[in-house]
N, C-alpha and C positions, 0 to 999 in steps of 0.2 A: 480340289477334292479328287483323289483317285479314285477309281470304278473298283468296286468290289464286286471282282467275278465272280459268278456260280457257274461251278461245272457240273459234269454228270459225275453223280455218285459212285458209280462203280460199272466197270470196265469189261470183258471178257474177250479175247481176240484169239482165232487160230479155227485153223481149220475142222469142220466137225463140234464148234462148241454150241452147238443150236441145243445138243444135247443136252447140255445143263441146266436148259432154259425149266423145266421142272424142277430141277430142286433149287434153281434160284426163285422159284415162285413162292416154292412150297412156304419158304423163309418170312415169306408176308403175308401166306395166307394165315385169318384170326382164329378159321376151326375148319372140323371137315366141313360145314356149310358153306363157306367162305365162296366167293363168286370171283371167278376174272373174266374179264371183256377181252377178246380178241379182234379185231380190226383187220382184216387180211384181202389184201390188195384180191379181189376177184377175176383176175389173171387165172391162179393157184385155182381157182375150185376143182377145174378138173384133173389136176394133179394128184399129186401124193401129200401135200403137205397139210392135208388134215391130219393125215394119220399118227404124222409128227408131232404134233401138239399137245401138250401135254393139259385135256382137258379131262379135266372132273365133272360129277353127273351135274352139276347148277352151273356150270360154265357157260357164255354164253360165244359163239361165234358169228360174228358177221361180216360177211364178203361186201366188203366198199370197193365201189366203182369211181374210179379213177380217169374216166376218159377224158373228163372237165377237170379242170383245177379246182382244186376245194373250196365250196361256196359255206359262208353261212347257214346258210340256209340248211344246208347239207348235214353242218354241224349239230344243229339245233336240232332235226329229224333225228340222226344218231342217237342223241343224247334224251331224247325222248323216247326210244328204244330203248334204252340199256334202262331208265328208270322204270318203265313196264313191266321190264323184266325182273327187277328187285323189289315188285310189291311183293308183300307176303315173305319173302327173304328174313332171315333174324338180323341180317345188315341192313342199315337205311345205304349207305353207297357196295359198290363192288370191292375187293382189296386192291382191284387192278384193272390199270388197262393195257394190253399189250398191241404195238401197230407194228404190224410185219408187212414190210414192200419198201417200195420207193419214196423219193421226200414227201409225194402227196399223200400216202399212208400214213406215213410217220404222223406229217403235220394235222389230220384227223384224231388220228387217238391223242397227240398233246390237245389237242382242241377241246376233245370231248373230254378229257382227264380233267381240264380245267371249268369247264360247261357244268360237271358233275356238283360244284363244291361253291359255284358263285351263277346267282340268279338272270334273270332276261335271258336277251339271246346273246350271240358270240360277236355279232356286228356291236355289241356296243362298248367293246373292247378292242376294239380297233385299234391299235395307237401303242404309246410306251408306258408300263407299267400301272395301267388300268384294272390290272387284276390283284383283288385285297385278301381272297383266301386261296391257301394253298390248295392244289388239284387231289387227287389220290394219286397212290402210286402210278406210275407209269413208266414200262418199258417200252424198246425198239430192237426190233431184228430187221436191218434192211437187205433188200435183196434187189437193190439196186447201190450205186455209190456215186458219189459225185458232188449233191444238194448241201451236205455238213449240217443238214435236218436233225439228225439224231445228234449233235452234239448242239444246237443254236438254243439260245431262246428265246425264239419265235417259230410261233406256226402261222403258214402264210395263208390269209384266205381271200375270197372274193367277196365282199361284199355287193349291199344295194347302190351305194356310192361309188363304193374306193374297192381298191385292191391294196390291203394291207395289211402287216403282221398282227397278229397278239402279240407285242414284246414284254415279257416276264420274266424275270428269274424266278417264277413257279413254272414256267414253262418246260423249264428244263428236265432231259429223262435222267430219271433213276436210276437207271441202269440200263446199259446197252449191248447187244450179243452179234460181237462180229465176228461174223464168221465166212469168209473168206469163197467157199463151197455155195453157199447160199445165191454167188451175183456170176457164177461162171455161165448158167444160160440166156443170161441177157442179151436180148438181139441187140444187133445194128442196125439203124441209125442212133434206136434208144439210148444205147448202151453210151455212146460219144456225146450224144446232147445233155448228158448227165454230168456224166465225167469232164463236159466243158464247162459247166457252173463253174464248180472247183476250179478248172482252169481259169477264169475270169475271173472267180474271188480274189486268186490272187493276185493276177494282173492289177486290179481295183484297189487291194489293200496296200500292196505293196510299192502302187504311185498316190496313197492317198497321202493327207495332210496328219491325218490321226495316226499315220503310223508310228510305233516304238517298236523297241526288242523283242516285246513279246509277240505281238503280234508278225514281226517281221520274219523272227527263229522259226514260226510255225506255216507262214506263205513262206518263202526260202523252200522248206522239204516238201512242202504239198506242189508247190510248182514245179522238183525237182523229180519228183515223185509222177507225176502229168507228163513231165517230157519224156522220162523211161518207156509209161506206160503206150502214151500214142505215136512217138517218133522212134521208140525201140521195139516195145513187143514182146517184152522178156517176159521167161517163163512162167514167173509165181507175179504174171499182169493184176489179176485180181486181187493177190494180197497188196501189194503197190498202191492199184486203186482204193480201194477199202481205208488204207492206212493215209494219202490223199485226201480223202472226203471228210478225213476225220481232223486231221492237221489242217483242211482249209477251213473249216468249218470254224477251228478254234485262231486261225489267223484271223476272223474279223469282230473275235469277241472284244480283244481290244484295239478294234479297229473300225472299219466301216468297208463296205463293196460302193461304187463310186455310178460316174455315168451310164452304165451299160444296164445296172439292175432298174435303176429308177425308170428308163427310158421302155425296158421289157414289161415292166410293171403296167406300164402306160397300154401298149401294145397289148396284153394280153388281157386285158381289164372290157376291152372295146371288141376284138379279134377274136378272142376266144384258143390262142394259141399257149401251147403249152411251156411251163417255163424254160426249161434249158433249151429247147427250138428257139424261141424266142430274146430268149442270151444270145444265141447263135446269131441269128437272125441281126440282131441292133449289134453286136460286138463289130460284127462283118463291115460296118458303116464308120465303125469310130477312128480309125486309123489317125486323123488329125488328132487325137487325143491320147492314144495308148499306139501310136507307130510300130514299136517291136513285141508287143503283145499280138496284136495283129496279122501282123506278119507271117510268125510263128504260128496261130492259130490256122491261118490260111494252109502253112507248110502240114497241119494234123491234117486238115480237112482231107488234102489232096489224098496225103498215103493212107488215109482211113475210104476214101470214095466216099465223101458226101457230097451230096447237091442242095443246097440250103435253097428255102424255097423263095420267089421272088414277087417284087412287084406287088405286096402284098396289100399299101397302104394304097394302090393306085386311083381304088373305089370308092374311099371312107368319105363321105359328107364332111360339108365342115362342121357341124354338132358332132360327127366322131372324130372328128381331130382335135376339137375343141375340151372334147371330154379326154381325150390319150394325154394331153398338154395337162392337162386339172388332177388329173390322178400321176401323172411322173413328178407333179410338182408339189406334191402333198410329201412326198421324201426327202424334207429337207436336209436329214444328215447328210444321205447320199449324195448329195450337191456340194453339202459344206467342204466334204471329205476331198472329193475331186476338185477340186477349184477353188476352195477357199474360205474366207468369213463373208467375202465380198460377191459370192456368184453367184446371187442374183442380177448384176451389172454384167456379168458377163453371158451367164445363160437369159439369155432373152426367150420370150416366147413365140417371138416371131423366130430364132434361131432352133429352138425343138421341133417347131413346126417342118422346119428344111431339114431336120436330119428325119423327123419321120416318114418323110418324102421318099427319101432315099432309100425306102425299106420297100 
């Protein structure tokens, strides 16, 4: 049985298209009462980009804090907000939700688009295709690039457990507004630990077992597109990026990301570290596994000036090794993909234990 992908609906790309992000709204909103949810990374409050939004008098804006990885918990609060907010409304849901920021923004508003429309909390959706009704609409304007958030479908959260996606094809956004202007004042380090997701998607995808053409055509220019932007430097970097995070994003639709994701997952579940740090961070170890991925990534690291942080596992008990080891191995794709039908025989878990050693 072949995988019938869902993509995002509808596309917008170029510099300055944030602009239109109004009257692609307008298009779904069901009257002038009509309510959208905003989601916007709390970086921005003291910016300008309120001003830019195109909100109406019943719109509702809320600044999400992003300093933690998106917990359930978080989700569930959100989404208890936003229904607050639409009692008394002539809508029982919003027409929308829109998540403007980086992949942890993104992946809140798919969260709570989805929280809106299917009962309990978000932790019990954990897993593949546990979601039975569709979300409301839901867009993304990222202003960051790198995660392929705004094209997956999965939002990634942290559980009381696990650290793990909602994977849905209701997950997926509606509609997405890249726009190019939006990710040019991205600091550094940030800006690199993003953009290195992407660079290890592909890496992952494109030494996994699940790969085909599709997935290959689209690792192929997302990685091609990675080495311009951190080993060249060229001018229109940001459309590069942007167009990267979008083509890695859809290189692992049909496909999979491999040892690197499962092992961060672990790591940041326990640590508390954020995830493209934490790519970084476990990529930096795998060299037995992905040699010239490696390599290369070490060659960004150098001409970008990062210092990846170290030593970090030095401290952890054996109950937190014990639980990094329980939560990397609850991704079984991610194992299948890199190693095989057979690796569980070959990833031992006395074997993960020594590579998280080495972190």
């Amino acid at each position: 049985m072949f995988r019938n992908f869902k993509m995002v609906s509808k596309v917008v790309f170029g510099r300055g298209c944030t602009s239109q992000l109004g009257d692609i709204l307008n298009d779904q909103r069901r009257s002038s009462k009509s309510v959208m949810i905003f989601l916007v990374d709390d970086v921005f409050k003291t910016g300008t980009i309120e001003n830019r939004l195109p909100v109406n008098t019943d719109d509702l804006i809320i600044w999400v804090n992003v300093d933690d990885e998106p917990k359930t918990s978080y989700v569930d609060q959100l989404t208890t907000q936003v229904k607050k907010h639409m009692v008394g409304k002539p809508d029982h849901h919003p027409s929308g939700v829109i998540g403007i920021g980086g992949g942890s923004a993104m992946d809140l508003a798919k969260a709570v688009s989805l929280m809106l429309t299917n009962a309990g909390s978000s932790a019990d959706y954990q897993g593949w295709d546990l979601i039975k009704t569709p979300a409301v609409y839901h867009a993304a304007v990222p202003t960051l690039s790198g995660t392929g958030a705004e094209v997956s479908r999965t939002t990634v959260l942290t559980g009381p457990q696990k650290k793990l996606g909602i994977n849905s094809d209701h997950t997926v956004f509606d509609q997405i507004v890249l726009d190019p202007g939006m990710i040019a004042d991205a600091p550094n380090p940030q800006r690199f630990y993003t953009g290195m997701d992407c660079y290890i998607h592909c890496v992952e995808s494109l030494a996994g077992t699940y790969l085909n053409s599709f997935s290959q055509a689209y690792g192929e220019k997302a990685m091609d597109l990675c080495r311009d932007v951190f080993l060249s430097g060229p001018e229109d970097a940001d459309d590069r990026l942007m167009m990267a995070s979008y083509c890695g994003g859809m290189s692992i639709a049909y496909s999979q990301v491999g040892i690197c994701h499962a092992l961060s997952y672990g790591l940041s579940f326990v640590l508390g570290l954020h995830h493209g740090i934490g790519n970084c961070v476990v990529f930096d170890t795998l060299e037995d596994y992905y040699p010239e991925g490696v390599r290369e990534f070490r060659k960004m690291m150098a001409r970008i000036g990062i210092d990846l942080p170290r030593n970090l596992t030095a401290g952890v008990t054996d109950a937190q090794m014990e639980k990094m080891v329980d939560v990397s191995l609850v991704l079984e794709p991610l194992w299948e993909n890199a190693l095989g039908k057979d690796w569980k025989a070959i990833m031992t878990r006395e074997k993960i234990q020594q590579l998280y050693l080495k972190m």
